[in-house]
C-alpha positions as a Markdown table, in Angstrom:
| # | Residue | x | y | z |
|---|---|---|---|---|
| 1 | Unk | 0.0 | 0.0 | 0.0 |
| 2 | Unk | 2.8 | 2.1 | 1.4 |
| 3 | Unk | 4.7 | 2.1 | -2.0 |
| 4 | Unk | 1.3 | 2.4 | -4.3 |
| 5 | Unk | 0.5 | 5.8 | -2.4 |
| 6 | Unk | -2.8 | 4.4 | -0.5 |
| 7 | Unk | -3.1 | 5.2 | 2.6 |
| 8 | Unk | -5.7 | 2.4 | 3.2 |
| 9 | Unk | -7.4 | -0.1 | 1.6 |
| 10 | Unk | -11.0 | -0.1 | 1.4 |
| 11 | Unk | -13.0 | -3.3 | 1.0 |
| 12 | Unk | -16.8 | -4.3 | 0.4 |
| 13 | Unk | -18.4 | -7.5 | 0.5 |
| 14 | Unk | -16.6 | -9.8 | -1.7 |
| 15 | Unk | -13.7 | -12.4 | -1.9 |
| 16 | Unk | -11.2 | -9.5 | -1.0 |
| 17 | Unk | -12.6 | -9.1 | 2.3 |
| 18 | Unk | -12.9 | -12.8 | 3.0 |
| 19 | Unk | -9.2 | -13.1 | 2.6 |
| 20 | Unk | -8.2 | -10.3 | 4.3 |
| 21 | Unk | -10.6 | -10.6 | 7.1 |
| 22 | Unk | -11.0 | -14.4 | 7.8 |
| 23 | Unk | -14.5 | -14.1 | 7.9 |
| 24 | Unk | -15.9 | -17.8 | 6.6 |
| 25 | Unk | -19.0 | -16.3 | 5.1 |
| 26 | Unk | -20.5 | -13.0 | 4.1 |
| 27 | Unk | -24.1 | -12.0 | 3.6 |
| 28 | Unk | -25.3 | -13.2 | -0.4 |
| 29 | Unk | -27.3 | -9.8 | -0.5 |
| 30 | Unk | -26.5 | -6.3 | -0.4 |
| 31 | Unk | -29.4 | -5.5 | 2.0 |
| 32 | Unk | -26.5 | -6.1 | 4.8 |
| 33 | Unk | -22.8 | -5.7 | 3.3 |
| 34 | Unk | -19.5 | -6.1 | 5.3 |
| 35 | Unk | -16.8 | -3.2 | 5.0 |
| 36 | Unk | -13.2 | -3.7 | 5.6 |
| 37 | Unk | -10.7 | -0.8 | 6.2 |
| 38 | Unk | -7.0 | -1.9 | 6.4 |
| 39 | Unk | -4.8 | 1.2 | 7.2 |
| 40 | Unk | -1.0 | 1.2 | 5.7 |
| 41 | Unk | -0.4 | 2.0 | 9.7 |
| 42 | Unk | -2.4 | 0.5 | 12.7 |
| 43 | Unk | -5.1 | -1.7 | 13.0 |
| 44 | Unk | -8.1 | -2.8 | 10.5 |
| 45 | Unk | -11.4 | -2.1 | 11.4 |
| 46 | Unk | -14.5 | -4.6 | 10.5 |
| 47 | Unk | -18.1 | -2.8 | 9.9 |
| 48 | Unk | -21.0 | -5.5 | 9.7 |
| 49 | Unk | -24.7 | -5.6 | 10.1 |
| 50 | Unk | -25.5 | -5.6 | 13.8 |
| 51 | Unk | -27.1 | -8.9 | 12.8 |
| 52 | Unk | -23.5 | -10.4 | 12.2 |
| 53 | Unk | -21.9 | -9.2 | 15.2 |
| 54 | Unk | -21.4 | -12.0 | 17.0 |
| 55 | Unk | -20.2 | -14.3 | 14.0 |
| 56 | Unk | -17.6 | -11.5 | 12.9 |
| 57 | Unk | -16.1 | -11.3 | 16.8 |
| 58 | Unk | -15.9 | -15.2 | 16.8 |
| 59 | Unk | -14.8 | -15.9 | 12.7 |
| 60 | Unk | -12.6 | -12.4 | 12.1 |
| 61 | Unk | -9.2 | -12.3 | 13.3 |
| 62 | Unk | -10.0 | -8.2 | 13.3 |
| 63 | Unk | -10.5 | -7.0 | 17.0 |
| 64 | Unk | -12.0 | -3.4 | 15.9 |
| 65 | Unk | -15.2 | -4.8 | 15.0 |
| 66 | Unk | -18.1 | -1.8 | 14.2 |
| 67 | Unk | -21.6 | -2.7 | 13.8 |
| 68 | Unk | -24.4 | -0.7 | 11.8 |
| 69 | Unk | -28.6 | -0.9 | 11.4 |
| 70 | Unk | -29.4 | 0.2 | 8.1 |
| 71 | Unk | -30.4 | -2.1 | 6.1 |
| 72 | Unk | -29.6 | -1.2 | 1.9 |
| 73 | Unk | -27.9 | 1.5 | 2.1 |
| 74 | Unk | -23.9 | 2.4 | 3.0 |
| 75 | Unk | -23.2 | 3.2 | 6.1 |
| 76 | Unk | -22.0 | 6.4 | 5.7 |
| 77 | Unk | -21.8 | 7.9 | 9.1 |
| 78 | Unk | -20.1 | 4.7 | 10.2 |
| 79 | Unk | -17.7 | 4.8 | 7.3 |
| 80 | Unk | -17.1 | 8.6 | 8.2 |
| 81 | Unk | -16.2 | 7.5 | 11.6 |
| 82 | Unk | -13.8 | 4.8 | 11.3 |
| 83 | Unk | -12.0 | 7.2 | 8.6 |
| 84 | Unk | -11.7 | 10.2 | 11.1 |
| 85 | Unk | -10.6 | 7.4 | 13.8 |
| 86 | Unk | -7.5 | 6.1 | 11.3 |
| 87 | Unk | -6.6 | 9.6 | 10.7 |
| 88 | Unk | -8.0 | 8.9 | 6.7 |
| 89 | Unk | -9.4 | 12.5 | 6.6 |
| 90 | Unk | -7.4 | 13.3 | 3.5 |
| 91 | Unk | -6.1 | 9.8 | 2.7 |
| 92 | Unk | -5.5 | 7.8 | -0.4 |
| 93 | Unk | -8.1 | 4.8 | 0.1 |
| 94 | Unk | -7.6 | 2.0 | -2.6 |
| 95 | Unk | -10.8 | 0.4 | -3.5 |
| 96 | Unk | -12.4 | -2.7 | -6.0 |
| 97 | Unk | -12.5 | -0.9 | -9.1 |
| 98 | Unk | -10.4 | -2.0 | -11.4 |
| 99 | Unk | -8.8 | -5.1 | -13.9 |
| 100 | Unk | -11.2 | -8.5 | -13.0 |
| 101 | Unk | -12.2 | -6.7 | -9.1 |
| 102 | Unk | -16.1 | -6.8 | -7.8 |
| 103 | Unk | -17.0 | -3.5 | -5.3 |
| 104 | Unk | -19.6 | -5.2 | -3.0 |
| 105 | Unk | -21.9 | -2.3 | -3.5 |
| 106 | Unk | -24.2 | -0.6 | -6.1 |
| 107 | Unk | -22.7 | 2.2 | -8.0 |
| 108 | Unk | -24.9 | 5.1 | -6.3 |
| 109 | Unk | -24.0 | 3.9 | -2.8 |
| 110 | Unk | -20.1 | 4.2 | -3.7 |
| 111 | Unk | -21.2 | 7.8 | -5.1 |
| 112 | Unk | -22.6 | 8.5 | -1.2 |
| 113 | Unk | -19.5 | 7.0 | 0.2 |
| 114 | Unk | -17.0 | 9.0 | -1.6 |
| 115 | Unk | -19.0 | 12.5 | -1.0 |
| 116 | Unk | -19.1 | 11.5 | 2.9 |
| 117 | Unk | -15.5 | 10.3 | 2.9 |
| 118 | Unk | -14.0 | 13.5 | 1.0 |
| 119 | Unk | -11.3 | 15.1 | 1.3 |
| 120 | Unk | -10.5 | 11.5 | 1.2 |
| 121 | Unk | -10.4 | 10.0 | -2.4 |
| 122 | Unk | -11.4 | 6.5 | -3.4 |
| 123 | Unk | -8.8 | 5.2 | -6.1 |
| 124 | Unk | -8.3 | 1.8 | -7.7 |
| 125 | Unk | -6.7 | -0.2 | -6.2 |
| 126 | Unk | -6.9 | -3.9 | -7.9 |
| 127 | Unk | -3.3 | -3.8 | -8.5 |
| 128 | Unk | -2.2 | -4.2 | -5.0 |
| 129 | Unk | -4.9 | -7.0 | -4.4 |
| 130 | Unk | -3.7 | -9.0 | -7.2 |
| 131 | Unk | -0.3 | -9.0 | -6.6 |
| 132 | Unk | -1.1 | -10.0 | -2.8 |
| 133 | Unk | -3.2 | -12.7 | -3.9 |
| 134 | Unk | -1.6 | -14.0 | -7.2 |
| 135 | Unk | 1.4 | -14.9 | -4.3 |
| 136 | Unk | 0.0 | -18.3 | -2.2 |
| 137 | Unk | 1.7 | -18.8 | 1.1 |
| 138 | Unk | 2.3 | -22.0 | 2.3 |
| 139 | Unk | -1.1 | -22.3 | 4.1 |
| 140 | Unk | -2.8 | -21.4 | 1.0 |
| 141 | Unk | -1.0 | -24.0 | -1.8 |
| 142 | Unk | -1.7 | -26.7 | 1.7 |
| 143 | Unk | -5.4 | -26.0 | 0.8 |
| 144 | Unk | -5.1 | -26.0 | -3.0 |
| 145 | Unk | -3.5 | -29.2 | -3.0 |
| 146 | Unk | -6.2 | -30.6 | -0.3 |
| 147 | Unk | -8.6 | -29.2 | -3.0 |
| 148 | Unk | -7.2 | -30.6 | -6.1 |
| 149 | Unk | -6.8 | -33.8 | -4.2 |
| 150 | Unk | -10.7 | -34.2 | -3.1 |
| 151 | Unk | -10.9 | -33.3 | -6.8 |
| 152 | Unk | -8.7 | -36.5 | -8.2 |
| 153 | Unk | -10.5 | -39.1 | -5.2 |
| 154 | Unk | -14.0 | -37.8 | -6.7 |
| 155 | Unk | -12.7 | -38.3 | -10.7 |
| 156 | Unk | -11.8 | -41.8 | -9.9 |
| 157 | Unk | -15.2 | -42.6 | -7.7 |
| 158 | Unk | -17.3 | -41.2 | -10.8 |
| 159 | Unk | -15.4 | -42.8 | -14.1 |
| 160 | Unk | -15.2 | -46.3 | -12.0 |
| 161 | Unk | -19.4 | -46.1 | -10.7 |
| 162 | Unk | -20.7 | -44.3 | -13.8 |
| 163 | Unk | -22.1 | -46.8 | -16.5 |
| 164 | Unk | -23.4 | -47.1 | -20.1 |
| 165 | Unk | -27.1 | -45.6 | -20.1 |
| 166 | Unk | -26.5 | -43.1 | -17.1 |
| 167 | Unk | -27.2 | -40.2 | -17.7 |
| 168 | Unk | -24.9 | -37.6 | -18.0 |
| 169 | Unk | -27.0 | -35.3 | -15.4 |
| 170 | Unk | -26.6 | -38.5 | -12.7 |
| 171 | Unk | -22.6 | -38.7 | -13.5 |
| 172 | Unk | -22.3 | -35.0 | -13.2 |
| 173 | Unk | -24.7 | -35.3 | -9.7 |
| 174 | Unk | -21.8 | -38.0 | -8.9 |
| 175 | Unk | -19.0 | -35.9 | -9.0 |
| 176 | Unk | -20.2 | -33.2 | -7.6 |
| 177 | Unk | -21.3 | -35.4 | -4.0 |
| 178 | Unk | -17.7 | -37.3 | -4.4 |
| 179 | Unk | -16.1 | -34.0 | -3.7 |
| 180 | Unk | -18.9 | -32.9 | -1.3 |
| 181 | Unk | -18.5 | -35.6 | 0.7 |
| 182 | Unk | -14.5 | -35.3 | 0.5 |
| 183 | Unk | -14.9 | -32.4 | 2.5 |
| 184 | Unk | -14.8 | -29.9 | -0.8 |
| 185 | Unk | -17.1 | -27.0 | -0.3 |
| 186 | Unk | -19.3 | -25.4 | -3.2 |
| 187 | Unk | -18.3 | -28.4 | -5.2 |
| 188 | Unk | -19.0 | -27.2 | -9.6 |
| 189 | Unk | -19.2 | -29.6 | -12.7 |
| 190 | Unk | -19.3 | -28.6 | -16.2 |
| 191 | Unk | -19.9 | -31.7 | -18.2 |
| 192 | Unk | -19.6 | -32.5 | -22.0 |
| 193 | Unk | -20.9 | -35.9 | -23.7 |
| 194 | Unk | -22.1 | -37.6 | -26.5 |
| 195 | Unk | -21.3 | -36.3 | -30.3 |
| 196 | Unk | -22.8 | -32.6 | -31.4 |
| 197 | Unk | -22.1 | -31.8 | -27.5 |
| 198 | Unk | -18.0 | -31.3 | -27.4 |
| 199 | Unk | -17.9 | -28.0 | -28.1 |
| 200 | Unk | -20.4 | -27.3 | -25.0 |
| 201 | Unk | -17.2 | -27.2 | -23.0 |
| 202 | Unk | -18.7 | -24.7 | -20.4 |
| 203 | Unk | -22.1 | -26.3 | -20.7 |
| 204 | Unk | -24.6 | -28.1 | -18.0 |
| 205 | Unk | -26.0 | -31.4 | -18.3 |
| 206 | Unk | -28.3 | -31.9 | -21.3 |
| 207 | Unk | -30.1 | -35.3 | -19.2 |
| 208 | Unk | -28.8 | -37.5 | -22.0 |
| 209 | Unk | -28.2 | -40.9 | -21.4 |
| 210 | Unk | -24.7 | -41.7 | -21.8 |
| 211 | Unk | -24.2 | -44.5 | -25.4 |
| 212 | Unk | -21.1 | -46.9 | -25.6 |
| 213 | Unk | -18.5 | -44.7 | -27.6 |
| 214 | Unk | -19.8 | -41.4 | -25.9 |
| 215 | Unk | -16.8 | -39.5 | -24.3 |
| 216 | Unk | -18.0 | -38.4 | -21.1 |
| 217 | Unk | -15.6 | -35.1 | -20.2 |
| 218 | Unk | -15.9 | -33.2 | -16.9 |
| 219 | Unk | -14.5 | -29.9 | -15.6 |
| 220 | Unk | -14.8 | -29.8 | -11.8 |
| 221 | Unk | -13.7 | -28.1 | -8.6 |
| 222 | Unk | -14.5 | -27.6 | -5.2 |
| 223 | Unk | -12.7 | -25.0 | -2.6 |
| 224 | Unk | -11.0 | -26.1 | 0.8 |
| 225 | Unk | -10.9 | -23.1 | 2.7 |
| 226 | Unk | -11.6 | -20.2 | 0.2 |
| 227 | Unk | -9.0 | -22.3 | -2.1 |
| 228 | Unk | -10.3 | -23.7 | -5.6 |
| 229 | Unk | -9.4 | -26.9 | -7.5 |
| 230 | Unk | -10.0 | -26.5 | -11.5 |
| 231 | Unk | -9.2 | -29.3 | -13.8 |
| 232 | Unk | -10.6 | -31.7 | -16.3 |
| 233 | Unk | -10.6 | -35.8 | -16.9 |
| 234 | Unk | -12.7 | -37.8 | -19.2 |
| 235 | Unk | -13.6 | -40.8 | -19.7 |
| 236 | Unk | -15.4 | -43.3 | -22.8 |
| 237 | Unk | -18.4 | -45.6 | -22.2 |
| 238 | Unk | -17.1 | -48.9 | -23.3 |
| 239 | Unk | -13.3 | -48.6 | -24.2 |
| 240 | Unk | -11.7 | -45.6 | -26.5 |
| 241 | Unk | -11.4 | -45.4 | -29.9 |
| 242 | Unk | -8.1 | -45.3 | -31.7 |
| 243 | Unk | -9.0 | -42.2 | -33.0 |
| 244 | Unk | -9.9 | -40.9 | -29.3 |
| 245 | Unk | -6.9 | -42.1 | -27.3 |
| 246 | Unk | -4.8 | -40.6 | -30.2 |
| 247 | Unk | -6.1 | -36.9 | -29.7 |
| 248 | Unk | -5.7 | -37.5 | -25.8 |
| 249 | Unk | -2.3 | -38.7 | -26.5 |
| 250 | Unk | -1.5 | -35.3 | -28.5 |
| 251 | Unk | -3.3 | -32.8 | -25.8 |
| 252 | Unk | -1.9 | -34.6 | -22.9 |
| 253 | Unk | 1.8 | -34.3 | -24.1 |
| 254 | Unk | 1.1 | -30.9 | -25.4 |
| 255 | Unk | -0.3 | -29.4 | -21.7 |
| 256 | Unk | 2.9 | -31.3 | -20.3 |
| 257 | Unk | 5.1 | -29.1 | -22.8 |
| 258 | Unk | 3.3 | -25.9 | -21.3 |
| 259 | Unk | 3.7 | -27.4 | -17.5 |
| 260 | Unk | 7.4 | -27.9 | -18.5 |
| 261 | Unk | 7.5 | -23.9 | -18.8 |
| 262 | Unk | 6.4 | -22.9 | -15.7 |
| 263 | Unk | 9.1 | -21.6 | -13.8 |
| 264 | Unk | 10.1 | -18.9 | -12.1 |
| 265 | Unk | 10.9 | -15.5 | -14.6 |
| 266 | Unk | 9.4 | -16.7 | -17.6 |
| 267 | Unk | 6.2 | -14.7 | -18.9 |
| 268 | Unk | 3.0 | -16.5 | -19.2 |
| 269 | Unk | 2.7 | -15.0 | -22.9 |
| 270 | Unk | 5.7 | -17.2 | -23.9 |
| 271 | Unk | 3.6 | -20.3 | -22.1 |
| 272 | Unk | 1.0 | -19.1 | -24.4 |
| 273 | Unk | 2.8 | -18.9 | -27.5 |
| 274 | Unk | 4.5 | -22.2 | -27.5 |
| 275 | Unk | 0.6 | -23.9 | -26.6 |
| 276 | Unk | -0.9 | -22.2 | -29.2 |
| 277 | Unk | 1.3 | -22.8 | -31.5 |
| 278 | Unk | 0.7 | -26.6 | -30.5 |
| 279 | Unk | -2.6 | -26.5 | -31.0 |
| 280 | Unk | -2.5 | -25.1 | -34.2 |
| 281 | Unk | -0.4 | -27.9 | -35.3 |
| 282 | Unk | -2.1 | -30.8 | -32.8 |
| 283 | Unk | -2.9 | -32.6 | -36.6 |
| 284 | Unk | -6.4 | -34.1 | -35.3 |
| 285 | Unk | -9.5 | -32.4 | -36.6 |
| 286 | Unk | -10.8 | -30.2 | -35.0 |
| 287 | Unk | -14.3 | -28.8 | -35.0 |
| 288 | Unk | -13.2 | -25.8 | -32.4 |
| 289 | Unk | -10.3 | -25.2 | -30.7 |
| 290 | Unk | -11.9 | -24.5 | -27.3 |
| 291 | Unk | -8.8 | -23.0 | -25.7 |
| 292 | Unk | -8.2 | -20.1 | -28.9 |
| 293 | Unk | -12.2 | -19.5 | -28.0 |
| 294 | Unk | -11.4 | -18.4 | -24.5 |
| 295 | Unk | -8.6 | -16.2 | -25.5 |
| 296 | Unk | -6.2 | -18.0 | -23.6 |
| 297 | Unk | -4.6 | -21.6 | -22.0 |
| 298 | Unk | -4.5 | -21.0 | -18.4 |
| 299 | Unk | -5.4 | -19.0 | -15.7 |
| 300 | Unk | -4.5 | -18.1 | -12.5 |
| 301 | Unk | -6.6 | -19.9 | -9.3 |
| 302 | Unk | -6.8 | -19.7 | -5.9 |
| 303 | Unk | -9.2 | -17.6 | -3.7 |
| 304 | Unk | -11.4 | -17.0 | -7.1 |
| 305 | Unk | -11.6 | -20.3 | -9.8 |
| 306 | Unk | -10.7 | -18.1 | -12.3 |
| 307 | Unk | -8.2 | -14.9 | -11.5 |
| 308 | Unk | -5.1 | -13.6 | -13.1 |
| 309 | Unk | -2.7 | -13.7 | -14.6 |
| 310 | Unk | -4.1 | -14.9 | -17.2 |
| 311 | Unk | -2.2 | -17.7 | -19.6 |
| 312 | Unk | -2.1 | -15.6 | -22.8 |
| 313 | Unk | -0.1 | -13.2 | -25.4 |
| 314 | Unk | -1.8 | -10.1 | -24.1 |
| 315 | Unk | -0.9 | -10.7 | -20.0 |
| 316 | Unk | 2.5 | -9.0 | -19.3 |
| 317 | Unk | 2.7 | -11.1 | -16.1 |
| 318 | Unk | 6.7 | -13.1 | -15.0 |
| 319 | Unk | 5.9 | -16.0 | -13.2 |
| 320 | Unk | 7.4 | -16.3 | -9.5 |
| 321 | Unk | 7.3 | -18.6 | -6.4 |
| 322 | Unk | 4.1 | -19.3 | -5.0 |
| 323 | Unk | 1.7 | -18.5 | -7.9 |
| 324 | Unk | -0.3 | -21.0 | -9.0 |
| 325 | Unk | -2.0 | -21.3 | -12.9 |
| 326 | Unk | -3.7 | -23.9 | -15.0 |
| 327 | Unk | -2.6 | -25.3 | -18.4 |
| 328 | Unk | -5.6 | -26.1 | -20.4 |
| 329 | Unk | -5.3 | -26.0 | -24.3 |
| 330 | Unk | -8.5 | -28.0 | -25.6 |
| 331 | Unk | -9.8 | -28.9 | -29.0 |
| 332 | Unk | -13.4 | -30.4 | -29.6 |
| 333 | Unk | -13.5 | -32.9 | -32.7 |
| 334 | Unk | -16.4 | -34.9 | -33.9 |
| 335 | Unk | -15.3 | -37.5 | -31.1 |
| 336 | Unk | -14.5 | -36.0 | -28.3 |
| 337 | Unk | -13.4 | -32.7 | -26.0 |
| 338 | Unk | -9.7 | -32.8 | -25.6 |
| 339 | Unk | -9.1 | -31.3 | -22.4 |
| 340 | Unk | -6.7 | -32.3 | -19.8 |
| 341 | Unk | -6.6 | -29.1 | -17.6 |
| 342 | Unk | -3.6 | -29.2 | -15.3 |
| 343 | Unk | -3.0 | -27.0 | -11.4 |
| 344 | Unk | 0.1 | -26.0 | -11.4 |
| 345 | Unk | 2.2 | -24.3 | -8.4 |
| 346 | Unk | 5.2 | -22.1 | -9.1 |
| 347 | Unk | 8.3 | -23.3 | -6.7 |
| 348 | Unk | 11.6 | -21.5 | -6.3 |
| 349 | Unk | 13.2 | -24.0 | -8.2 |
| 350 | Unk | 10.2 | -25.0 | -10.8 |
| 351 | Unk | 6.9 | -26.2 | -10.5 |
| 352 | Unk | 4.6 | -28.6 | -8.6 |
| 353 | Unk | 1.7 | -30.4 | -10.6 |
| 354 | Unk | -0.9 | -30.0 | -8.1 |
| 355 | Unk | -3.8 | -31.6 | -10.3 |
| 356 | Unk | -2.6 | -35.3 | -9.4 |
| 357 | Unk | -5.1 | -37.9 | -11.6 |
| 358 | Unk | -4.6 | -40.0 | -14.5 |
| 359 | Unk | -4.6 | -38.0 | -17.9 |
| 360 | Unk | -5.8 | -41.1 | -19.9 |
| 361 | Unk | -9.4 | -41.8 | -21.4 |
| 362 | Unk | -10.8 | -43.7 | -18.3 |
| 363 | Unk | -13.0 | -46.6 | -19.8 |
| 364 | Unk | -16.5 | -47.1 | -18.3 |
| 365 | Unk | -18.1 | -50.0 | -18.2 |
| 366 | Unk | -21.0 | -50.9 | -20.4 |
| 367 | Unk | -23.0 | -52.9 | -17.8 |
C-alpha cells in the first residue's frame, strides 16, 4: 500500500474481504454488506450488520469490529467515523474498481460513500490486491492441494461407478457429492458428452443418457478453505477409440510441454505462445479449438476459480514462487473434447503439478 501511495485499503463484500478478514461467510445480498478498512499503519477495522456481530467477533481475526442498522444502504456515518478514527481525513483509500475486481456495492452507494468520505479520495486499487493474492503462502497452496486432491479421489469414484445408459446429469450429480462428501465446499461440474455436444465445454447437463463410444468429459472443482481446484478428466463408455486415445495422447503431451514452462521468470505470454502454437499444429480435426475461444490456455486460481494472470499473449505477467496457474489447451473434434486441464504451483526451483489424476481416457463400463 505504502509504496502504491494508499493510505488504506478499502473493501466491500466480496472475496477481498474474505481473505483479508478471515471471515468464513459474508451476507449473499447487499441488503447487509460487510466493509473492511485496512490502514498502511495501525489496525483494521471490520463494519458488519449488527445482525453479524457476534459471527464476525468469533470468525474475524479483526479485533476493531463496528456494527451498523441500516439495512440497503452504506453506512455512511459509520464509514465517516472509522475514517476520522484512522486519521484517513485526506487519505489515499484503494478500493475494488479496477482489472477483474467486484466493489460489494451498487454504483450510487459508492457515489454517497466517496461525498461522505472527502477530502478523502477512493482510487483503484486492484493492483495491490492482485499481486497480494496471485502470491500463495504456504497455508494457501496446503489447501489447493487438499482441493485438487478431493478433486482426483471424486474423478476416480465417478469414471469407475458411472455406466453405459446413465445419464450424464446423474454422472455429473456423482462428482459433484464425491467431492462434497470429501470435504470440498461449493463443489461445480461442467460436463460435456455424447457427439454434437464437445464444443459445449462450459455447458450443464443436457439429461442425455450416456451411449457406448460417448466420451464423457468433466471440468470440476471444489474449494478447501476459500481455495479452488479446477481441472478436467474424461472418460469413454465402453473402451476408446483409436482415433480418441490418439487426440488425448497429442493434448496430454502438449499441456505437459506448457507445464514444463512454468518456472520462475518466464512470462505467461511465452507459455501461451509455444501452446498455441501446439494446438495449431495438434494434426487431429478439430471442430473448435476450445482454448483459442477463450482467448487464452491458463489461468491463475486460488481464492477466485478463475483470476489472473491470465495464460495468454496479451498478460505481461513473469511467473514467481508461489503462484499458482492452469494449463488447459483444448480442442473439440467430432469424437470428443480434448481437455486435460492441469494445477500448477510455481516453486523457487520449478513447478509442482498439483492436479494429481490420470490423464488417460478412463474406460467405463458398459453394464
Amino acid at each position: 500500500m505504502v509504496s502504491a501511495g494508499f493510505d488504506a485499503l478499502f473493501l466491500a463484500t466480496g472475496r477481498n474481504l474474505l481473505y483479508l478478514s478471515g471471515y468464513p461467510t459474508l451476507e449473499l445480498t447487499l441488503a447487509r454488506p460487510f466493509y473492511l478498512v485496512v490502514p498502511a499503519r495501525g489496525a483494521p477495522v471490520l463494519l458488519v450488520h449488527e445482525g453479524r456481530e457476534e459471527e464476525a467477533r468469533r470468525y474475524s481475526w479483526v479485533a476493531d469490529v463496528r456494527t451498523y442498522r441500516e439495512l440497503s444502504v452504506a453506512p455512511v456515518t459509520e464509514l465517516r467515523r472509522i475514517a476520522d478514527d484512522l486519521g484517513l481525513g485526506g487519505g489515499r483509500l484503494g478500493a475494488e474498481l479496477g482489472r477483474e475486481q467486484r466493489l460489494g456495492m451498487p454504483v450510487l452507494e459508492l457515489e454517497r460513500v466517496r461525498t461522505a468520505l472527502a477530502p478523502a479520495r477512493v482510487e483503484d486499487a486492484a493492483e495491490v490486491l492482485w499481486s497480494l493474492r496471485m502470491t500463495k503462502t504456504s497455508a494457501d497452496l496446503a489447501a489447493l492441494r487438499r482441493a485438487c486432491q478431493i478433486t482426483a479421489a471424486a474423478y476416480a469414484t465417478t469414471f469407475r461407478e458411472t455406466r453405459a445408459g446413465d445419464r450424464d446429469r446423474v454422472a455429473a450429480q456423482r462428482m459433484s457429492g464425491g467431492m462434497a462428501d470429501r470435504g470440498g465446499q461449493e463443489p461445480w461440474v461442467l460436463v460435456a458428452s455424447g457427439p454434437g455436444n464437445y464444443a459445449l465445454a462450459t455447458g450443464a447437463p443436457l439429461d442425455r443418457p450416456l451411449e457406448p463410444g460417448d466420451m464423457l468429459w468433466f471440468d470440476a472443482g471444489c474449494a478447501v478453505e476459500g481455495f479452488w481446484s479446477d481441472f478436467s478428466r474424461a472418460g469413454v463408455i465402453g473402451r476408446p477409440s483409436a482415433d480418441q486415445r490418439d487426440a488425448q495422447h497429442r493434448i496430454v503431451e502438449l499441456t505437459a510441454r506448457g507445464v514444463s514452462l512454468v518456472r520462475p521468470g518466464v512470462p505467461v505470454a511465452e507459455i501461451a505462445a509455444v501452446v498455441d502454437e501446439g494446438v495449431r499444429s495438434i494434426g487431429i480435426p478439430i471442430g473448435v479449438a476450445t482454448s483459442d475461444r477463450a482467448a487464452r490456455v491458463g489461468h491463475g486460481v486460488g481464492y477466485d476459480i478463475t483470476e489472473p494472470p491470465h495464460v495468454s499473449a496479451a498478460d505481461p505477467t513473469i511467473l514467481a514462487p508461489g503462484m499458482v496457474v492452469t494449463v488447459e489447451p483444448g480442442v473439440a473434434t467430432p469424437f470428443g473434447l480434448f481437455h486435460a486441464e492441469e494445477v500448477v504451483a510455481v516453486t523457487p526451483t520449478g513447478n509442482e503439478v498439483l492436479s494429481r489424476s490420470p490423464r488417460h481416457l478412463r474406460a467405463i463400463a458398459l453394464a
